[in-house]
FISEZA-632893 format. One record per residue: residue in one letter; x, y negated, z of N, C-alpha, C in turn; residue number from 0. Coordinates in steps of 0.1 Angstrom, whole numbers, plus 5000, padded with zeros to 4 digits. Atoms other than C-alpha are relative to their C-alpha. Example, Ala and Ser with C-alpha at 12.3 -4.5 7.8 and 13.67 -1.06 7.14 Angstrom:
<rs>
  rest   nc1   nc2   nc3  cac1  cac2  cac3   cc1   cc2   cc3   nr
     A  5009  5012  5000  5123  5045  5078  5009  4988  5000    0
     S  4991  5011  5000  5137  5011  5071  4992  4989  5008    1
</rs>
This chain:
<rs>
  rest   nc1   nc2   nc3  cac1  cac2  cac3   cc1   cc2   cc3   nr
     X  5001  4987  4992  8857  3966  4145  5011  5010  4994    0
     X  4987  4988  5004  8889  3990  4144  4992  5015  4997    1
     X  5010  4984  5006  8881  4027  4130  5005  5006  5013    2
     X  5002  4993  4989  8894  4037  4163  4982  5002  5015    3
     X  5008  5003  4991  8862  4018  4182  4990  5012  4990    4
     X  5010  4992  5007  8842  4034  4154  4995  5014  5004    5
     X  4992  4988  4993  8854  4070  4162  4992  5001  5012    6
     X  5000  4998  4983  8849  4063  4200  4985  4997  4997    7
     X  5016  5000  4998  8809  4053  4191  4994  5009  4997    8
     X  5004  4989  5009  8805  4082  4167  4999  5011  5011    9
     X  4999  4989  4991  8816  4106  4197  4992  4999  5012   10
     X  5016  5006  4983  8792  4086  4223  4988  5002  4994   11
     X  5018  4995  5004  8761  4093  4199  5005  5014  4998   12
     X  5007  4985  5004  8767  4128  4190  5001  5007  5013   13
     X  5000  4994  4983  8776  4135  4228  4984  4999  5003   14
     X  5010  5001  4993  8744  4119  4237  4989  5002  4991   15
     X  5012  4988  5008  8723  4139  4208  5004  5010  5005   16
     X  5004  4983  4998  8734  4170  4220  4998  4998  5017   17
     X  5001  5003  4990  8731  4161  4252  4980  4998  5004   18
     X  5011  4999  4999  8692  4151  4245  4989  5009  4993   19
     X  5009  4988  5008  8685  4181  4221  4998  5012  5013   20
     X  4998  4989  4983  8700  4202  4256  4989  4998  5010   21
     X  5006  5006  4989  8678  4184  4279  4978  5003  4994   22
     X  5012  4995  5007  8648  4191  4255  4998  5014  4997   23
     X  4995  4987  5003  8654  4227  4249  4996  5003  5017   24
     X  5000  4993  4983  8659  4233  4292  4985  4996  5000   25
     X  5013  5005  4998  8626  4212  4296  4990  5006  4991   26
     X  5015  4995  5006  8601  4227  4269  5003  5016  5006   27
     X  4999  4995  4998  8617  4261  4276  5007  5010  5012   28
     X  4996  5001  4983  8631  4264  4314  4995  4993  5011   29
     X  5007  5010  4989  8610  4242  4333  5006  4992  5007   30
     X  4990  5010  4994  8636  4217  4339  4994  4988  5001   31
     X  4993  5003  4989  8640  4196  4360  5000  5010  5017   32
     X  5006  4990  4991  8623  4219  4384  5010  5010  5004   33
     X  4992  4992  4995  8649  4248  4383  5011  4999  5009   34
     X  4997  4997  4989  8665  4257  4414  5017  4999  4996   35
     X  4988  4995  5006  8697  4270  4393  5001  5013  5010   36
     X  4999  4982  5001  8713  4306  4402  5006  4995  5017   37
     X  4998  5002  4985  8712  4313  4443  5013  5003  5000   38
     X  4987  4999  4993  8749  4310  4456  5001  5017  5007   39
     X  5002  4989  4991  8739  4344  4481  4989  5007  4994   40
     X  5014  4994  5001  8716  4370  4475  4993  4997  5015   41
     X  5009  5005  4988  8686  4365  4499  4992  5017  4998   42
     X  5006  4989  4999  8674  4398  4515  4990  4997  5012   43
     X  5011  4999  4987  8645  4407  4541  5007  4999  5015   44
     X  4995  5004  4983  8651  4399  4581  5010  5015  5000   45
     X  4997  4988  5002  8656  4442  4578  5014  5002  4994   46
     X  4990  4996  5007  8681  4443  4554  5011  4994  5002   47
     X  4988  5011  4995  8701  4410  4566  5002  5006  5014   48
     X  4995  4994  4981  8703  4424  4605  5014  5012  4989   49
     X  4991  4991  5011  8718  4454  4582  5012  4995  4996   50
     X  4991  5002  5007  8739  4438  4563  5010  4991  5015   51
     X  4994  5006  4988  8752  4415  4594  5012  5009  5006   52
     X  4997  4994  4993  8759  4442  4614  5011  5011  4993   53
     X  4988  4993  5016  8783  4461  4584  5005  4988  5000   54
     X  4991  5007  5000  8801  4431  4583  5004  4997  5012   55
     X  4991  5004  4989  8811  4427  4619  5006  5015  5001   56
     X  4995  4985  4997  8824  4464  4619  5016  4998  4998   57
     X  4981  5003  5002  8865  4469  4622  4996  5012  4985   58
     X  4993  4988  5006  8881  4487  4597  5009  5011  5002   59
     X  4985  4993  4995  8898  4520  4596  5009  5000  4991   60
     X  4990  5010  5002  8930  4512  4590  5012  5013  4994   61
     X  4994  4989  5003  8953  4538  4573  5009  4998  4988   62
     X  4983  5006  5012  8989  4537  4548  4998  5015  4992   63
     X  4994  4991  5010  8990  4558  4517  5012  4997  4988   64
     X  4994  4984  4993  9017  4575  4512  5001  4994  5015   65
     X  4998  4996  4984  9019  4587  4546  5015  4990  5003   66
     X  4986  5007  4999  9048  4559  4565  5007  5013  5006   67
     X  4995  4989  4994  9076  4584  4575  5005  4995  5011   68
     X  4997  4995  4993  9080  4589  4604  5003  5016  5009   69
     X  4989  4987  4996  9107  4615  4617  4998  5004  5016   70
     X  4994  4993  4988  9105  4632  4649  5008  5012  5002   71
     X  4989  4987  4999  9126  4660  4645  5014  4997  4988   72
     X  4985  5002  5009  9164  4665  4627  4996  5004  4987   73
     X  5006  4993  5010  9147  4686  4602  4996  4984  4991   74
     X  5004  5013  5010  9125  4656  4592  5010  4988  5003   75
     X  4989  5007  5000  9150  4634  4595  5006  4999  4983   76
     X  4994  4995  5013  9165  4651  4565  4990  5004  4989   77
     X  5006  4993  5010  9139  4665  4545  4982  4991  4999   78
     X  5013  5006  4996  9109  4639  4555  4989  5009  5010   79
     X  5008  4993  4990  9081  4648  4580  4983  5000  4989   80
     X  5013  4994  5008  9044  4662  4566  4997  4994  4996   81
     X  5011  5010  4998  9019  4640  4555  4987  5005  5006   82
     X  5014  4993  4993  8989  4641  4578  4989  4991  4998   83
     X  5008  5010  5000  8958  4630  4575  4997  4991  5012   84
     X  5001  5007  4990  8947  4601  4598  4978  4993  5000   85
     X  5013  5002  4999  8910  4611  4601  4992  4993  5013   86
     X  5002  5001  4984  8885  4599  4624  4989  5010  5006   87
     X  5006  4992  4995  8877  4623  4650  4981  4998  5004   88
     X  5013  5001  4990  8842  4632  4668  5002  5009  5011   89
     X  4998  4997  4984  8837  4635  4702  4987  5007  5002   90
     X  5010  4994  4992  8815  4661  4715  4993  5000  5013   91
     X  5001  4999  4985  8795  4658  4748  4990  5009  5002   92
     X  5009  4994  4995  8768  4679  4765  4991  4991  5011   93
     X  5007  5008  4990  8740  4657  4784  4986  5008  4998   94
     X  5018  4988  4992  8703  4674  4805  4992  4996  4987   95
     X  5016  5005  5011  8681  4656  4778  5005  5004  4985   96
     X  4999  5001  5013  8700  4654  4747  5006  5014  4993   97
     X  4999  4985  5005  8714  4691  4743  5018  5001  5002   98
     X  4990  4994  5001  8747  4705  4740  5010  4999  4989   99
     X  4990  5001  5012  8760  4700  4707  4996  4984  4995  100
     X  5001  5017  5004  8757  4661  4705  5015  4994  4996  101
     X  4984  5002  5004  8787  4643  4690  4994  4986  5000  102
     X  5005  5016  5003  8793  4604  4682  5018  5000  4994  103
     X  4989  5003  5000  8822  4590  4659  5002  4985  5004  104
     X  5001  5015  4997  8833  4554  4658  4997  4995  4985  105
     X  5005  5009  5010  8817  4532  4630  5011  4990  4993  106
     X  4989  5010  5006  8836  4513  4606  4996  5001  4985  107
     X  5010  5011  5012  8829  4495  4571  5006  5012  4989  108
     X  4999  4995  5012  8842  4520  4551  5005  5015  5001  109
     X  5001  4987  4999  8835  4554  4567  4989  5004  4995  110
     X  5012  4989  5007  8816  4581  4546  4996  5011  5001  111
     X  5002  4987  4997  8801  4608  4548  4993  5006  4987  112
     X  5004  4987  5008  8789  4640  4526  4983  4994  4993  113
     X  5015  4998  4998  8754  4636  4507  4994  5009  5010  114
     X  5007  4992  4992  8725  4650  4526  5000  5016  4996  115
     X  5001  4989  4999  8721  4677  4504  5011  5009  4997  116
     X  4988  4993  4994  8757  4686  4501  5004  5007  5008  117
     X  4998  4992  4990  8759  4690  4529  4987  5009  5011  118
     X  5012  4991  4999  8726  4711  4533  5007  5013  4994  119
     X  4993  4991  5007  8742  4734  4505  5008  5007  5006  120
     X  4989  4997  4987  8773  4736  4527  4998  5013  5011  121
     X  5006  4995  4990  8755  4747  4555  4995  5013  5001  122
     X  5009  4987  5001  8731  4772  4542  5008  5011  4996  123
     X  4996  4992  5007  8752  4787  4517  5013  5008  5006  124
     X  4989  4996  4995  8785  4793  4535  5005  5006  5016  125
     X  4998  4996  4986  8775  4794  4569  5008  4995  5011  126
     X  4989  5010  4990  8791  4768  4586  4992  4992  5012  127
     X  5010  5005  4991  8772  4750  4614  5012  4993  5008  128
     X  4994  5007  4988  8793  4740  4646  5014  4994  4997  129
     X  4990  4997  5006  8826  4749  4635  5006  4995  4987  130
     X  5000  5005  5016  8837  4727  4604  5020  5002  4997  131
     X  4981  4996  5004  8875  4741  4603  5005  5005  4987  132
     X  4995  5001  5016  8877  4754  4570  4996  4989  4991  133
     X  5002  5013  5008  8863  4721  4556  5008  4997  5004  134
     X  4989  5005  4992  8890  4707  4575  5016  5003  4994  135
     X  4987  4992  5002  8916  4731  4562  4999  4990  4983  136
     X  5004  5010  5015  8902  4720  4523  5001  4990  4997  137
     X  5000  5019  5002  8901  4684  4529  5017  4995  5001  138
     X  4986  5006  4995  8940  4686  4543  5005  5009  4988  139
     X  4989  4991  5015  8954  4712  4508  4990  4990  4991  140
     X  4999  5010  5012  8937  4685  4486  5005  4987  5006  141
     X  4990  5013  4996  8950  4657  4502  5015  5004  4994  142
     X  4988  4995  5004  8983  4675  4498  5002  4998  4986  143
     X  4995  5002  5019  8979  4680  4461  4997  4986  4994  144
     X  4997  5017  5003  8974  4640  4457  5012  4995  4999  145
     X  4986  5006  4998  9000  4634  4475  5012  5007  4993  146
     X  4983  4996  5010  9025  4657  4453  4996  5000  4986  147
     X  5003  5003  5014  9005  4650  4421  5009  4980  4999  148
     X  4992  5016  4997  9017  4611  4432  5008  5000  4998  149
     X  4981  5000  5004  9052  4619  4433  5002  5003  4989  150
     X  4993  4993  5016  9052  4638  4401  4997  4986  4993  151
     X  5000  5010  5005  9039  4607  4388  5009  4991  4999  152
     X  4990  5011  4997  9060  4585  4401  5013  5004  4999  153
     X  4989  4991  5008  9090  4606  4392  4997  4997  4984  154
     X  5001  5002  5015  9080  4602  4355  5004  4988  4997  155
     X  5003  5016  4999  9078  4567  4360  5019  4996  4998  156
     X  4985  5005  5002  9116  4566  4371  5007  5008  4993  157
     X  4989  4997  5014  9129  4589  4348  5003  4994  4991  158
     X  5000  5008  5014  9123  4566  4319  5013  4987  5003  159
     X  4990  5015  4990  9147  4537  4344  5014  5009  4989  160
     X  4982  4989  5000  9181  4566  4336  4995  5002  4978  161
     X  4999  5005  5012  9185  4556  4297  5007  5019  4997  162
     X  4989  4988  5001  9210  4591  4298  4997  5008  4998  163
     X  5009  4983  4997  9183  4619  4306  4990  4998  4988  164
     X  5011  4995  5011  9160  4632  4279  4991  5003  5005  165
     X  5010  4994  4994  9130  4639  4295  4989  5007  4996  166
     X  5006  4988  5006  9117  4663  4272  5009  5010  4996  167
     X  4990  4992  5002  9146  4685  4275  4995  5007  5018  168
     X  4998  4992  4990  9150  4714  4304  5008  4991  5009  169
     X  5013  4992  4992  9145  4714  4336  4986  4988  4999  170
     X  5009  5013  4994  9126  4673  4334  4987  5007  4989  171
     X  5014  5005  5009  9098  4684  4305  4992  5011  5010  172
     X  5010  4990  4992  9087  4713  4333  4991  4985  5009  173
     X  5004  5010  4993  9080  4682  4353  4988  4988  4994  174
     X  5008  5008  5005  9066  4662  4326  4985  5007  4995  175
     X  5016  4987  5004  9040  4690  4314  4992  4999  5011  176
     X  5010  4994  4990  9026  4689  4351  4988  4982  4998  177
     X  5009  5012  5000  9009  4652  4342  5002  4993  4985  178
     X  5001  5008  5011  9010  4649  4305  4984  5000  5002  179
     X  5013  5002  5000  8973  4656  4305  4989  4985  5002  180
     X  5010  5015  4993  8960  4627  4326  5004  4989  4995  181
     X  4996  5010  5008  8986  4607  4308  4994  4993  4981  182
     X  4999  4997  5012  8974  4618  4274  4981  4992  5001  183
     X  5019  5001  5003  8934  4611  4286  4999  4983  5007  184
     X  4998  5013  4996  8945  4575  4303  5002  4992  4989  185
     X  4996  5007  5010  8961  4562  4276  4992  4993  4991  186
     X  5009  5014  5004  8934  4549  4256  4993  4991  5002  187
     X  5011  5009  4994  8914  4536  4283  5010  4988  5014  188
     X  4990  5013  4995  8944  4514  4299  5006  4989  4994  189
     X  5002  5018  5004  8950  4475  4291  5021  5009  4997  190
     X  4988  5008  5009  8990  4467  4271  5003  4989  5000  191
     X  4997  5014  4997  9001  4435  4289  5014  4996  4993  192
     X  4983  5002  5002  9032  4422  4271  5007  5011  4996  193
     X  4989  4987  5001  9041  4452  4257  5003  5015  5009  194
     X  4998  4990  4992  9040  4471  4287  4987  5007  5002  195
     X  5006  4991  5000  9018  4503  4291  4995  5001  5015  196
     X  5000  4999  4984  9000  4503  4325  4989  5008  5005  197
     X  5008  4990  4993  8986  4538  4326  5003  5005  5010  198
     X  4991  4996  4984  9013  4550  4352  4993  4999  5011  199
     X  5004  5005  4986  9006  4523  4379  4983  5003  5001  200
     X  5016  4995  4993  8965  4531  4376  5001  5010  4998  201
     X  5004  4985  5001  8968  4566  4373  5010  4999  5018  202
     X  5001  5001  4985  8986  4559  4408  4993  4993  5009  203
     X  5007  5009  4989  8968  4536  4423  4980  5011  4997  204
     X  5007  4992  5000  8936  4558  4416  5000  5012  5008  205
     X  4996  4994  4991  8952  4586  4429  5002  5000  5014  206
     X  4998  5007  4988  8962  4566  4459  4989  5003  5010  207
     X  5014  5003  4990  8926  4556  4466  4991  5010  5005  208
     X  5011  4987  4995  8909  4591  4463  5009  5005  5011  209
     X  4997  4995  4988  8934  4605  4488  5000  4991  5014  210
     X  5003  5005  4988  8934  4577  4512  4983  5001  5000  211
     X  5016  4997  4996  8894  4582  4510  4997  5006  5005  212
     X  5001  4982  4993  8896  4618  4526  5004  4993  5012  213
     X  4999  5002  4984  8910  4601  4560  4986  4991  5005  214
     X  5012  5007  4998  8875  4581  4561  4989  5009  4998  215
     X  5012  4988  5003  8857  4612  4553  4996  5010  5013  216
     X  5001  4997  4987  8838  4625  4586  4989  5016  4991  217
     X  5011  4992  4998  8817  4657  4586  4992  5004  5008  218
     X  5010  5001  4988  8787  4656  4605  4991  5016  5004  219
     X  5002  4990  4992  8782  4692  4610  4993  5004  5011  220
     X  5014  4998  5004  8753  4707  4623  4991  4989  4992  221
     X  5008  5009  5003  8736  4677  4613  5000  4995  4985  222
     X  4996  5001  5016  8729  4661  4580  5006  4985  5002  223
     X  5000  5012  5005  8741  4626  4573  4993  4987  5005  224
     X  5009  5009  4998  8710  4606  4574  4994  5004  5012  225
     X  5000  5003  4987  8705  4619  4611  5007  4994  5009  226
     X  4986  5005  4990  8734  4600  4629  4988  4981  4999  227
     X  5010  5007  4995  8719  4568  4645  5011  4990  5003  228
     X  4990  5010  5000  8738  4537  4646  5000  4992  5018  229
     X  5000  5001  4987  8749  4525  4686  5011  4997  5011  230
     X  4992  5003  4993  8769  4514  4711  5004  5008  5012  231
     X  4994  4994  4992  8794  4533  4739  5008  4996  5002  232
     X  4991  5008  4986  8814  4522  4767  5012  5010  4995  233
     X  4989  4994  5003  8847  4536  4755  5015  4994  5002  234
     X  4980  5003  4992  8886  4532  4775  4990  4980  5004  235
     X  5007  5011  4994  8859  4503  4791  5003  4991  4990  236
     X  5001  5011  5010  8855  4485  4761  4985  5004  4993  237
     X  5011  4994  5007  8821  4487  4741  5003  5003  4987  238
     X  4998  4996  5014  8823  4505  4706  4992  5000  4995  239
     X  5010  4995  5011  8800  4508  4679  5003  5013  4994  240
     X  4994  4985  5004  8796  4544  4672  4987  5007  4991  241
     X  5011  4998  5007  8774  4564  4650  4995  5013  5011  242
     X  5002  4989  4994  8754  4588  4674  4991  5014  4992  243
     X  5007  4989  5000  8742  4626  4666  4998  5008  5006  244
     X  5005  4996  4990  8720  4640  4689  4985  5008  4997  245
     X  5018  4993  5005  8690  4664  4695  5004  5013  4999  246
     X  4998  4986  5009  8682  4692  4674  5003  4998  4986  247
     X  5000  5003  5014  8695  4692  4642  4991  5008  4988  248
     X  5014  4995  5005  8668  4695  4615  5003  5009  4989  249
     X  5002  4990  5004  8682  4722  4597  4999  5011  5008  250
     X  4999  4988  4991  8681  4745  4626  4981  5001  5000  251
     X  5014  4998  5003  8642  4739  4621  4994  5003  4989  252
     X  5000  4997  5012  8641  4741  4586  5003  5013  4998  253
     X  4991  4982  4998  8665  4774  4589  5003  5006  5006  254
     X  4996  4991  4989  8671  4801  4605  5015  4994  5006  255
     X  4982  5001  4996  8704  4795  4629  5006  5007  4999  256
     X  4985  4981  5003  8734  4816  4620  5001  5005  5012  257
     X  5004  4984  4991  8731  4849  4637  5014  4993  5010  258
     X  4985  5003  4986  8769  4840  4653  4996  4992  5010  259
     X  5002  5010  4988  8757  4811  4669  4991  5002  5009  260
     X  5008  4995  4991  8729  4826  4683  5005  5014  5009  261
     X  4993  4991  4993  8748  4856  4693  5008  4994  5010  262
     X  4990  5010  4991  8776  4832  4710  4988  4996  5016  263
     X  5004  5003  4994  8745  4815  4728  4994  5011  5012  264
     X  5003  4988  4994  8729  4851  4742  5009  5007  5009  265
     X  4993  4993  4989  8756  4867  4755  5013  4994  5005  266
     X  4994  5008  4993  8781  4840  4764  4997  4989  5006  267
     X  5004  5013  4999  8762  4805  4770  4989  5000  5003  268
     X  5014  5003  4999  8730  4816  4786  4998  4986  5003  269
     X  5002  5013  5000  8727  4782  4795  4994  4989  4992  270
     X  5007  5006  5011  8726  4767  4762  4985  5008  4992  271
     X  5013  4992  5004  8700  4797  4753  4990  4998  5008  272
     X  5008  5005  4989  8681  4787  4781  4992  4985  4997  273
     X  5001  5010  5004  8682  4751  4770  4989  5002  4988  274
     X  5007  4999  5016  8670  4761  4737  4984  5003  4999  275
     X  5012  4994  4997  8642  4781  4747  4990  4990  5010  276
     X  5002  5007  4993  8632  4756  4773  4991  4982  4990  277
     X  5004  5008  5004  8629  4726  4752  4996  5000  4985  278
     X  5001  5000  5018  8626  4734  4716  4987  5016  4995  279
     X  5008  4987  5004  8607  4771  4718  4988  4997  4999  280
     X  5014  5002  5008  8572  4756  4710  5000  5001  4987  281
     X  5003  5004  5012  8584  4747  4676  5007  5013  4990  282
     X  5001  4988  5008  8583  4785  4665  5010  5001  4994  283
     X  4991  5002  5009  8621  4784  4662  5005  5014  5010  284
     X  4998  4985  4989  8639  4823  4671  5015  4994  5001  285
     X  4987  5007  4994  8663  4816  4692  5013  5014  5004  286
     X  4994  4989  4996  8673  4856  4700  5006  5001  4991  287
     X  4993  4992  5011  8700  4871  4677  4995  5009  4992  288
     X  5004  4990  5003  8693  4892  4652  5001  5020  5004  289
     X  4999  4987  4992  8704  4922  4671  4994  5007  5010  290
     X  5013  5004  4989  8680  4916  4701  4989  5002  4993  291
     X  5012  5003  5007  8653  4912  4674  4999  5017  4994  292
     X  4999  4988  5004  8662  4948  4659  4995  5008  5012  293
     X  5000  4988  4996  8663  4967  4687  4983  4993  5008  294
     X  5012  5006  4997  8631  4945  4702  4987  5009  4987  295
     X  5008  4996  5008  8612  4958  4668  5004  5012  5002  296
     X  5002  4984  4999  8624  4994  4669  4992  5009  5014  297
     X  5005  4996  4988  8613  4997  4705  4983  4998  5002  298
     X  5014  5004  5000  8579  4984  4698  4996  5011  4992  299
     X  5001  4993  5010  8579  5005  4666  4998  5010  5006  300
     X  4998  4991  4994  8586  5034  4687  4985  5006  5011  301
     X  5014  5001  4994  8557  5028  4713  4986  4997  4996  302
     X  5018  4998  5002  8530  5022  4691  5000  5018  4992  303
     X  4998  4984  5003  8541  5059  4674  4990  5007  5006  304
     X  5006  4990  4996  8539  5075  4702  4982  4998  5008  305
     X  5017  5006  5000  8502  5057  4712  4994  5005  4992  306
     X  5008  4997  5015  8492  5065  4677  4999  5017  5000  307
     X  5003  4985  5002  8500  5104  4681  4991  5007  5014  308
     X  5010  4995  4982  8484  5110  4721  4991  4996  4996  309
     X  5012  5002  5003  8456  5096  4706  4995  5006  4989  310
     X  5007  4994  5010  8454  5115  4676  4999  5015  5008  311
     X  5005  4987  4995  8463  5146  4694  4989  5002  5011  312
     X  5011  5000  4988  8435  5139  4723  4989  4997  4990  313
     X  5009  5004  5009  8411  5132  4694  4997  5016  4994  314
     X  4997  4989  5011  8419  5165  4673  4993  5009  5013  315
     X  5000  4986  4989  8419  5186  4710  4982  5001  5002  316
     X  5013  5002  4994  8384  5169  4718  4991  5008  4987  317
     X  5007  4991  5013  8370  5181  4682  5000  5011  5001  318
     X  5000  4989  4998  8384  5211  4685  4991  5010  5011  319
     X  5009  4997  4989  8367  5220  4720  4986  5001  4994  320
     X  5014  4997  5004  8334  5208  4707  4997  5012  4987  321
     X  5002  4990  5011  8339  5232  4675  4999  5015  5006  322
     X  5000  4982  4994  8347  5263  4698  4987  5003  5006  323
     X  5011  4996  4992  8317  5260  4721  4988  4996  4996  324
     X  5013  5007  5007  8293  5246  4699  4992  5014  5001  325
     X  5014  4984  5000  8278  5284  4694  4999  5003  5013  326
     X  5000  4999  4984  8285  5289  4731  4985  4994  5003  327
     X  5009  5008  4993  8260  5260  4739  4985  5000  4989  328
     X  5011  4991  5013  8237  5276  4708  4992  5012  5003  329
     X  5006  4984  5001  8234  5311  4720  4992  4995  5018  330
     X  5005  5004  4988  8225  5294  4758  4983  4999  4995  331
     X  5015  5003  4996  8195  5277  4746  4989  5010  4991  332
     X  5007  4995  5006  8183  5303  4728  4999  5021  5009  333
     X  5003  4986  4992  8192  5336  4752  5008  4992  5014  334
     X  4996  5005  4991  8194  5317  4784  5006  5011  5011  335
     X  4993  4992  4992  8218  5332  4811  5007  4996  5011  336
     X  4990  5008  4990  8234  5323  4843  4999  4984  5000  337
     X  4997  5014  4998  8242  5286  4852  5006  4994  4988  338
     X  4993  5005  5009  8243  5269  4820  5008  4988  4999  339
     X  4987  5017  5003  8260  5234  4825  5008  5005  5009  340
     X  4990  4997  4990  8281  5251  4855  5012  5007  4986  341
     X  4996  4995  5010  8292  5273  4825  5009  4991  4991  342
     X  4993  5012  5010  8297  5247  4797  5010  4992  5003  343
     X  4986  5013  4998  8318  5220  4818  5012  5008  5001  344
     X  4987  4989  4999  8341  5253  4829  5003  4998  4990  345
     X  4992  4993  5015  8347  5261  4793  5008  4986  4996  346
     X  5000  5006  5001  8354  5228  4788  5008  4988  5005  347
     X  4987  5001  4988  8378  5219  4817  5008  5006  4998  348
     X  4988  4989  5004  8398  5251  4804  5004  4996  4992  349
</rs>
């Protein structure tokens, strides 16, 4: 026998000792043969799989960060054209049942919206309800500052290409000061492939993803979040899946409605004040302005007054009467004279 065959027997028993120490080991402590091994899929409830289904047949919204240029004017031609966001809208309608301020956007796998109580906060604290335009204004000047925090980056990036420029020399270190920071706080926590440093590219691509995530960012205004109802609409005769919000929104039950919007509805939109009062006024919500409510309480205030004083002074007059003629109707029964009750009601009528 060659010491090669030897070798090759030596490696076929210790293979098949560790092989029967493994097999003993899973079996006293794994219940092997029995185990299933590790599921390929998670396995969720009928509930949560419909769910999940229905999130995976959804489109995507579909959007290019940086903004592609396109020029329509000479101006941008030369100087580039804005960047805009490429949000997605909501569509308002008005229908008999469902109210007036009903919206629906369109659904898609990787539209988000505001926590609930964010945007509860929002609401209460600042006074925003129908009208979500200065969120709107805020969501488009940070976008902005992404997109020119990105260039500065990316400017850094190529300065280092031009061997010639100092980039800690006037005017480039004004430029470099505006993102040593983020460089300075990346730096330890990014990977060194080959030598090369690849905080740059993830401090852009980070950057990238939070501003393209503001075009998928919807605000559901009046409403909170977890009221929008997942559903389908006939749209340019095609069916869409859209998220609907409808009704009353349940901070308007929770809170008082901002005075404007109640003012707007009173003296421009009886209609929708009508509505309101109509279907919703059982559930002890004030639908009048607070201006209507003022002059409503002073006017009441006013009339129980003067109630309160005709009755004190018809109270006081009646006392007084009985106090004047009391001896009157004293000296009667005691030196009787003339027609005494003819007498007394006279005095008494005067």
């Amino acid at each position: 026998m060659t010491l090669a065959s030897k070798i090759l027997d030596f490696k076929l028993a210790f293979a098949g000792g560790v092989e029967a120490l493994m097999e003993k080991i899973a079996t006293q402590f794994f219940n092997y043969p029995q185990v299933p091994g590790m599921p390929i899929s998670q396995h969720y409830d009928s509930k949560t799989q419909s769910l999940v289904d229905y999130v995976t047949q959804l489109p995507v919204h579909n959007t290019a960060f940086p903004t592609p240029a396109v020029p329509l004017t000479l101006s941008q031609v030369f100087f580039g054209n804005f960047p805009a966001l490429l949000t997605i809208d909501r569509t308002f309608y008005e229908h008999k049942s469902d109210g007036f301020y009903n919206f629906y956007v369109p659904n898609y796998k990787n539209i988000f919206f505001l926590p609930d109580w964010l945007s509860q906060w929002i609401q209460i604290n600042f006074d925003i309800s129908v009208d979500t335009t200065s969120l709107e204004v805020i969501q488009q000047a940070v976008f902005l500052i992404l997109i020119g925090f990105f260039f500065l980056v990316e400017f850094r990036m190529k300065l280092y290409w031009f061997l010639t420029i100092n980039p800690y020399t006037r005017p480039w270190v004004y430029l470099i000061s505006l993102t040593d920071w983020i460089q300075d706080f990346m730096t330890g926590l990014s990977p060194v492939i080959l030598g090369v440093d690849l905080t740059a590219p993830l401090i852009l691509g980070l950057t990238g993803k939070v501003a393209d995530s503001l075009n998928h960012l919807v605000f559901t205004m009046p409403f909170l979040p977890s009221e929008g109802q997942p559903g389908k609409m006939l749209i340019d005769q095609e069916v869409t899946d859209v998220i609907l919000f409808r009704y009353l929104p349940s901070l308007w039950y929770t809170h008082p409605i901002p005075d404007g919007l109640k003012e707007f509805w009173y003296t421009q939109r009886r209609d929708i004040f009508n509505f309101m009062q109509k279907n919703y006024g059982h559930l002890d919500i004030e639908f009048l302005p607070n201006r209507i409510l003022k002059e409503m309480y002073e006017q009441q205030h006013v009339t129980k007054s003067l109630i309160g004083n005709n009755s004190d002074d018809l109270s006081t007059n009646l006392v007084s009467n009985v106090a004047l003629y009391s001896d009157y109707v004293f000296d009667h029964f005691i030196q009787p004279q003339g027609n005494f009750i003819v007498d007394v009601m006279d005095k008494f009528i005067t």
